[in-house]
N, C-alpha and C positions, 0 to 999 in steps of 0.2 A: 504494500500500500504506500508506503512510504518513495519508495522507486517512481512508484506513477504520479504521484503529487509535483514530484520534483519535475518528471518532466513535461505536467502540465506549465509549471509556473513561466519559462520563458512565453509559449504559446500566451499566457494570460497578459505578460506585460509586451511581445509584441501587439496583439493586441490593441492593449490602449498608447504605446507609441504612434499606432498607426491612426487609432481616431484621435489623438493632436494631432498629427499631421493634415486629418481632414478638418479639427476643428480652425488651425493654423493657417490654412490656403483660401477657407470661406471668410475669414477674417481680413485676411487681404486682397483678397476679390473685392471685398466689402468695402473698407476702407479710400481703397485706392479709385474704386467705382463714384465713389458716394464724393470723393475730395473733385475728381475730373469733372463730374458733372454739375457739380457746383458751381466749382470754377465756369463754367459756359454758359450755365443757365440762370446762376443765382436764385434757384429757387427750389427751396430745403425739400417740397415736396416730392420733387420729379428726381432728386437726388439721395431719396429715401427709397422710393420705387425702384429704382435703378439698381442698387445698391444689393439692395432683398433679391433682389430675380438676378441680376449676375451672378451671385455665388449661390442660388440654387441653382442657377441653371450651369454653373458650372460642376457642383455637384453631380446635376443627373449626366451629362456628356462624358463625366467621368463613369458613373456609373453601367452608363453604356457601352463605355469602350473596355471595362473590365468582364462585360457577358461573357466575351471570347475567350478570355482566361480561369479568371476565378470566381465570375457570376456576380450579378446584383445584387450589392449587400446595402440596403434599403436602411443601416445604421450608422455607417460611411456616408451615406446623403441626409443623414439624419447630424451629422459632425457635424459637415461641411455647413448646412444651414442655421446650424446652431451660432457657427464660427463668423457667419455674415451678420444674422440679427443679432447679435451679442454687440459688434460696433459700430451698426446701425443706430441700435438704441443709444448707446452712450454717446455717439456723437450727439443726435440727436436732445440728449437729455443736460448736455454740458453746453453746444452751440447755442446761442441767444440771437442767431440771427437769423430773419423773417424771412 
């Protein structure tokens, strides 16, 4: 028992290194989405929107292009969009401009 436990543990924490990396990549999809279209449009709204749907939709393109290997994992798009709206909101909740 002790044998199997152990060699779950790497599996457990590959793992969650991999969903930071998904939470890590929708963050900056996010971020960098949300600063560019500001920067153009100046208006918080359309760069909130923007912002959200880039990095889910860069989530599912990913998600897609992993069918072919190691299949749709619906909790990696689950990261990835957590990783967007996480600095959606805080821009949003720190930003004071209209």
């Amino acid at each position: 028992m002790k044998r199997l436990l152990l060699l779950l543990i790497p599996l457990t924490m590959q793992s969650q290194v991999d969903k930071q990396k998904h939470f890590i990549a929708g963050a900056s999809i996010s971020g960098l989405t949300y600063a560019s279209t500001y920067a153009i449009t100046k208006n918080k709204n359309k760069a909130t929107i923007y912002s959200l749907l880039a990095s889910t939709g860069a989530g599912v393109l990913k998600e897609l292009h992993d069918i072919k290997t190691t299949g749709f994992d619906s909790k990696d798009l689950l990261y990835t969009s957590l990783g967007g709206a996480s600095v959606t909101i805080t821009i949003n909740l720190f930003d004071k401009k209209h």
